[in-house]
N, C-alpha and C positions, 0 to 999 in steps of 0.2 A: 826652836823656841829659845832656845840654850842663849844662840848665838845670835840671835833677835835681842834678848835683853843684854847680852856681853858689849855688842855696838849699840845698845841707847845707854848706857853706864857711861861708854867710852863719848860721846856726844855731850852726855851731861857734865864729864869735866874737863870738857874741854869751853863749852860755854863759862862754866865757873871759872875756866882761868883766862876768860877772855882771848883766845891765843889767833892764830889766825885763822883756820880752819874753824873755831866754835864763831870768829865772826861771821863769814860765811854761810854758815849754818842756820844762824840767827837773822839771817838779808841784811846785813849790814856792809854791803860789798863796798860802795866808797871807802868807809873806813880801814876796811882790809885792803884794801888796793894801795891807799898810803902808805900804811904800816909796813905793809911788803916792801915798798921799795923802797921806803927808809931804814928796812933791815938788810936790804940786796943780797942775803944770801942766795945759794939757787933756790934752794927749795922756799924761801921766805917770798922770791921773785916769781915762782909759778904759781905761787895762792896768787898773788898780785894779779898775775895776767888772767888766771879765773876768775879773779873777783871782778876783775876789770870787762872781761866780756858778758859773766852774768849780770854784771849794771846796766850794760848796752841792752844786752837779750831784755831783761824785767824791767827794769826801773826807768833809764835816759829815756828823756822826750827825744822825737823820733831825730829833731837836729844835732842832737847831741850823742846819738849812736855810732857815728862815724867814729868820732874823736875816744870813745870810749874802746872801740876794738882795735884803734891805732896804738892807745896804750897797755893794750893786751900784748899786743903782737911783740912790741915793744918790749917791755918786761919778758918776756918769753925769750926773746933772743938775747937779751943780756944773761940770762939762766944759761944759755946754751953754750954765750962766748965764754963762762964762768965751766962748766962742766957739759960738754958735749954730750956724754953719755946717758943724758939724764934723760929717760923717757915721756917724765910728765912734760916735760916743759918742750917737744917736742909736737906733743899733743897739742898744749895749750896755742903755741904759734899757727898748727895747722887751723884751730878754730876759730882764731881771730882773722887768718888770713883769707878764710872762706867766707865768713862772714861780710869781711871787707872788700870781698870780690861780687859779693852782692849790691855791694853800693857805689861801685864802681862800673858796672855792667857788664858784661860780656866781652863786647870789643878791646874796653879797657883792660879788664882781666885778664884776657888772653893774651893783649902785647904786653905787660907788665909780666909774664911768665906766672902767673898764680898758679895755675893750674899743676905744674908738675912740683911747685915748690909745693905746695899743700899734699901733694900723693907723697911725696919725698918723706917729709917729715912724718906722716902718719907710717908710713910705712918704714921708716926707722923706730918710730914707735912699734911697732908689734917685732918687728926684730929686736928689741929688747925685753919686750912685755909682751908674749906668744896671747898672752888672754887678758888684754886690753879690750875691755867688749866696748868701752867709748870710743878707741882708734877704728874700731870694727865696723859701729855705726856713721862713723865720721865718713871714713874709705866706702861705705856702702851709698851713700850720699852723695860725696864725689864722684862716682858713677852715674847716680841716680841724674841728678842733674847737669852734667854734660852732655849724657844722652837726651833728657829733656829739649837740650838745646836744638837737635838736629844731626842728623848720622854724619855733616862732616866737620863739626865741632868735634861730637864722639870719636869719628878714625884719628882725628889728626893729635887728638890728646889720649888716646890708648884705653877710653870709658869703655865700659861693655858688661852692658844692660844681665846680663848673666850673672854677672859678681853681686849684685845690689841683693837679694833673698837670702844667700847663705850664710854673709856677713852680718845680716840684722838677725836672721834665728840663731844664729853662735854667737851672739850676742845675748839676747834674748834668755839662753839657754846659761850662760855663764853668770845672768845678773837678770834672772826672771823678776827681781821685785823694783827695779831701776823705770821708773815710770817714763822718764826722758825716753826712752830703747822704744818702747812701742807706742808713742805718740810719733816719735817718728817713723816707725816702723807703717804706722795708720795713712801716714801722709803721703807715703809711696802709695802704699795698695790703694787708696782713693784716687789718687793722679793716674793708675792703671784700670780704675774702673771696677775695683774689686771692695766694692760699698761695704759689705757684708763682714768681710773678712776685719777691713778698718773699722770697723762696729767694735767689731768683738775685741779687738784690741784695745782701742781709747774704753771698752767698758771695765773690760781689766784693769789698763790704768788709772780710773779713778776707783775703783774698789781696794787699791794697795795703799801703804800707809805711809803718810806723807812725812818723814821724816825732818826734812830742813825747808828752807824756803826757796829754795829753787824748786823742791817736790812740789810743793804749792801754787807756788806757778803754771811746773809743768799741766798741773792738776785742770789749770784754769785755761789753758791749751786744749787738753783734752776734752773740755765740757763745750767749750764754744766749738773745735770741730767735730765734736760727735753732735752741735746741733746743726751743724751746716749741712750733713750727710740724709739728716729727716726729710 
C-alpha cells in the first residue's frame, strides 16, 4: 500500500510539472513525442519513441500507424547512436520494429532481417536490465508469433514455442499489477485454445487499477477480448 501511494505521489508530480513522462501518463502522446525530440536527449528520445508507438497502438487512424512506429523506431535509434548502453531505448526500437514488421508482412519482414534485429535488441535489453518484465513479454511474443507463422519460419529464425510461458509468468511475477503483461499473456493462451485460462487473465486485468492512459486502453483491450472468448 506504502508503495502504491509513493508511485501515485510520484505520478501526480510529475503531471504537475508537465514533464514528459506525466505527458504520457495523461495520453497526450503527440505532444510527448515532439517534445522528446525537440529535447534529443537519450532519455528525452526514448519517452519520444514510446510516445510515438503508444499513439500508433491507441490513438492513429489505422493509415496513420505505420508512419507513427517509423517514428518510434526512429527516435529509438538516435537514443542508442547517442548512448548505446541504454536499455530502454533498446526496448523502445524492439517494439516499434515489431510492430512495423506487422505492417509490413512476413515475407517483407523476414527479407528486411526484422526478426533477429528485434530478438537482438530485446535481448540486449535484458542483458542490461535482468528484470525487464516488458523485454520479457516483448521476447515471449517474438516466439509466440514466429511460431505462429509455421515450423519453417520458426527453425530458420531460432522461435521456439517453449520460451513464450516462462517469459510471460516472469513477467507477470515481477510486475503482477502491469495489465498490458496479461492481456497479452490472454492473447497467447486463446491462440492455444486455452479459453479459460485467458479468462482469468483479461478478468484480472480489468480488476487492477488503471493508473495512466495506456492502463486504459490496455483496459478496453481486455473487455472487448474477454468478450470475443463468450
Amino acid at each position: 500500500m506504502r508503495q502504491a501511494l509513493f508511485a501515485a505521489a510520484l505520478l501526480a508530480v510529475a503531471l504537475a510539472q508537465g514533464d514528459l513522462a506525466g505527458l504520457i501518463a495523461q495520453g497526450r502522446f503527440a505532444e510527448a513525442y515532439e517534445r522528446g525530440v525537440r529535447e534529443a536527449t537519450p532519455q528525452a528520445l526514448v519517452l519520444a519513441a514510446q510516445a510515438a508507438s503508444y499513439h500508433a497502438m491507441y490513438v492513429a487512424k489505422p493509415e496513420e500507424k505505420r508512419a507513427w512506429f517509423e517514428r518510434a523506431e526512429k527516435a529509438a535509434s538516435q537514443a542508442i547512436a547517442q548512448d548505446p548502453g541504454l536499455a530502454e531505448a533498446h526496448f523502445e526500437r524492439a517494439r516499434a520494429l515489431g510492430r512495423l514488421s506487422q505492417f509490413k508482412g512476413i515475407l517483407e519482414a523476414l527479407a528486411e532481417g526484422l526478426a533477429p534485429r528485434i530478438r537482438a535488441d530485446l535481448e540486449e535489453t535484458l542483458k542490461r536490465k535482468p528484470d525487464h518484465a516488458g523485454a520479457m513479454v516483448a521476447l515471449a511474443l517474438w516466439h509466440f508469433e514466429l511460431v505462429q507463422k509455421g515450423w519453417l519460419v520458426a527453425a530458420t529464425q531460432g522461435a521456439d514455442r517453449a520460451r513464450v510461458e516462462p517469459l510471460m509468468r516472469r513477467a507477470i511475477e515481477l510486475e503482477p499489477e502491469a495489465i498490458v503483461h496479461r492481456v497479452e499473456y490472454a492473447r497467447v493462451l486463446a491462440a492455444w485454445g486455452r479459453k479459460e485460462e485467458a479468462r482469468k487473465q483479461l478478468e484480472t486485468a480489468l480488476a487492477l487499477p488503471a493508473r495512466t492512459a495506456a492502463d486504459r486502453y490496455e483496459k478496453e483491450r481486455a473487455q472487448k477480448a474477454l468478450a470475443e472468448l463468450r
